[in-house]
N, C-alpha and C positions, 0 to 999 in steps of 0.2 A: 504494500500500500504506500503511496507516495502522494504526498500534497507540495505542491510548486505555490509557492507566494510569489506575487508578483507588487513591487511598489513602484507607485508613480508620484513620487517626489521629487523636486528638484534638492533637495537636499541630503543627501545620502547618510545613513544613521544618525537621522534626527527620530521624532517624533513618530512618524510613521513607520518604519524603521522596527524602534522598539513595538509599536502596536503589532506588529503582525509577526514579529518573535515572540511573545507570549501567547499570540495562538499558534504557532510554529512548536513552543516550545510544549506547551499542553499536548497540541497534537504526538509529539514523539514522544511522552508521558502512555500515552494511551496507545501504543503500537506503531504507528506509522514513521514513514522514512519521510523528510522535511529538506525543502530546499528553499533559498529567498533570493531573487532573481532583482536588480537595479536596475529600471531603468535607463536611470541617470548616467550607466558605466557604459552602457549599449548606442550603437550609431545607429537607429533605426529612421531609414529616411520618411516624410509626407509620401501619401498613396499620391499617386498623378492621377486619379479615375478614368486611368486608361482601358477601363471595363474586360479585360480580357478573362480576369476570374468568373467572368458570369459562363464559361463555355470549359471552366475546366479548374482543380483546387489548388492552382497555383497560382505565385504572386509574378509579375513581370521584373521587378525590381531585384536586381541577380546581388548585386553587390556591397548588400550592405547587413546586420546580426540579426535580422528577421527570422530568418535559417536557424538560425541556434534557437531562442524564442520558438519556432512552429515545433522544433524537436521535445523541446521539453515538456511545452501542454501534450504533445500527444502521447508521452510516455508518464503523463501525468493522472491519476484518479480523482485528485481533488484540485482548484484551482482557485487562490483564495487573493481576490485582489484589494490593494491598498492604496489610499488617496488622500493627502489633506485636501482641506479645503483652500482656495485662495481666495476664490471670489466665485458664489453659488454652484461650483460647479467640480469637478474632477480637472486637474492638473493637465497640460497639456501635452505633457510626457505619456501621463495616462491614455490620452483622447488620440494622438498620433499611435499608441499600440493598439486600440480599438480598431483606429479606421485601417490599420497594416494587414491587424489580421481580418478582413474583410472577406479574403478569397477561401477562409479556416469554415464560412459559412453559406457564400450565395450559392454554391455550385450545389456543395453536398455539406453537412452539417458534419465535419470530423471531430470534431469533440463533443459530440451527442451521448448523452448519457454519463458522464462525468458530473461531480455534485462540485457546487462552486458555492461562493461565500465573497462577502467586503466587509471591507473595515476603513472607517475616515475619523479623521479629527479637525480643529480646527482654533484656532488662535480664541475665537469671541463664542459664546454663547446664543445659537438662535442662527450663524453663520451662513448656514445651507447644508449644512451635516445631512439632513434624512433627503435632500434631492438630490446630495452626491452621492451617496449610499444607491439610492434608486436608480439613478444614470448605473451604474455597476452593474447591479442585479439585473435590471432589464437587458443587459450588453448580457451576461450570462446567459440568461433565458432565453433569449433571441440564438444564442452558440448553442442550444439544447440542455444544457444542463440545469441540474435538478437543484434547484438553489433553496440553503438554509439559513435561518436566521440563528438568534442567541437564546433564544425562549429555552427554557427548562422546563421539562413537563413533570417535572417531580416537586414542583414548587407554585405559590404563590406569584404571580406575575411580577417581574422587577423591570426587566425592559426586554425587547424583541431585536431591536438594534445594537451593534456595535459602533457608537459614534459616540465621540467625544468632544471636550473643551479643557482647553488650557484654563480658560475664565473659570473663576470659584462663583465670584459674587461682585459685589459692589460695597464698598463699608465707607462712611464717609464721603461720598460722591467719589471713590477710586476706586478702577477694577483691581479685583484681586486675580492673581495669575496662578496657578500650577507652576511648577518650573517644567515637568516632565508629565506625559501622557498617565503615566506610573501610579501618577497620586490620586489617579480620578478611580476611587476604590469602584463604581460602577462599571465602568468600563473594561479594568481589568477582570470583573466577574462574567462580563461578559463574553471577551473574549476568549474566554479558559471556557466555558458552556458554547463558544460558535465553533472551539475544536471538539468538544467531543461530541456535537451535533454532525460535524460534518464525517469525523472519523464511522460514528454509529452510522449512517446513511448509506457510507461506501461498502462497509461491512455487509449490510443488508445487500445491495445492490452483487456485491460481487457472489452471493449464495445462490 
């Protein structure tokens, strides 16, 4: 069983970073083999919608780490992607690996049946946290896979999302900050519950 994280930050072992090594790190708590894939380290070029994927599942663009990226979701079970927020939306690291793997879907769906997952945070409270999260999952579900949230069915409902804030609060008319994703004791529950959500899924699925 292998879960590939995938983050779309421009800032590499920041915030997002650590989010998605606690469910990385849960997940190979619980059996699985984990990898976390940067973006930020990768040349992946703009699609030219040169439309040729629509007649066949490959990308026209020979020359740049797409390649390496198509390799890994496909030998991947789980696919759990990562995103602050900057402004309402997923990163555009994130959004140029969306529109890349384009041709992973129009022709024929190759990562069909694979369970996928996100995880976003964001500097302010109220940010766009649950529309980045949904830009993700809908990218997921659109790729066929069978996407889960952070819910616990063994509990009282806490939260369904994994999305976060650096923001605490307001004291004084000043925001109070987090320094680190870390301290947002929600979040981290969360995201220890969206690994074993996705680990039990694949489990299921591969019987």
């Amino acid at each position: 069983m292998k879960i590939l994280a995938i983050n779309g930050s421009h800032r590499k072992g920041r915030n997002t970073t650590t989010l998605l090594r606690m469910v990385l790190d849960e997940a190979a708590v619980q059996g699985a083999a984990t990898e976390l894939l940067e973006l930020s380290d990768l040349n992946i070029k703009f699609c030219t919608s040169c439309n040729k994927c629509l007649n066949r599942s490959q990308c026209s663009i020979p020359d740049d780490d797409m390649a390496i990226v198509e390799k890994k979701l496909l030998a991947a079970d789980g696919i759990l992607l990562g995103s602050p927020v900057y402004w309402v939306n997923v990163t555009t690291l994130m959004k140029n690996f969306m529109d890349r793997s384009r041709y992973l879907h129009i022709y024929k769906n190759l990562l069909d049946g694979k369970v996928g997952a996100a995880v976003t945070t964001a500097g302010l409270l109220y940010g766009g946290q649950e529309a980045t999260l949904k830009v993700m999952e809908y990218y997921l579900q659109l790729q066929g896979l069978h996407v889960v949230d952070s819910r616990d069915p063994n509990e009282v409902i806490k939260t369904v999302i994994a999305a976060g804030s650096l923001m605490e609060g307001v004291k004084d008319d000043k925001m109070i900050f987090r320094r680190t994703a870390i301290e947002d004791e929600l979040l981290v529950a969360s995201s220890k519950q969206l690994a074993r959500n996705m680990v039990k899924l694949i489990r299921q699925l591969k019987k």
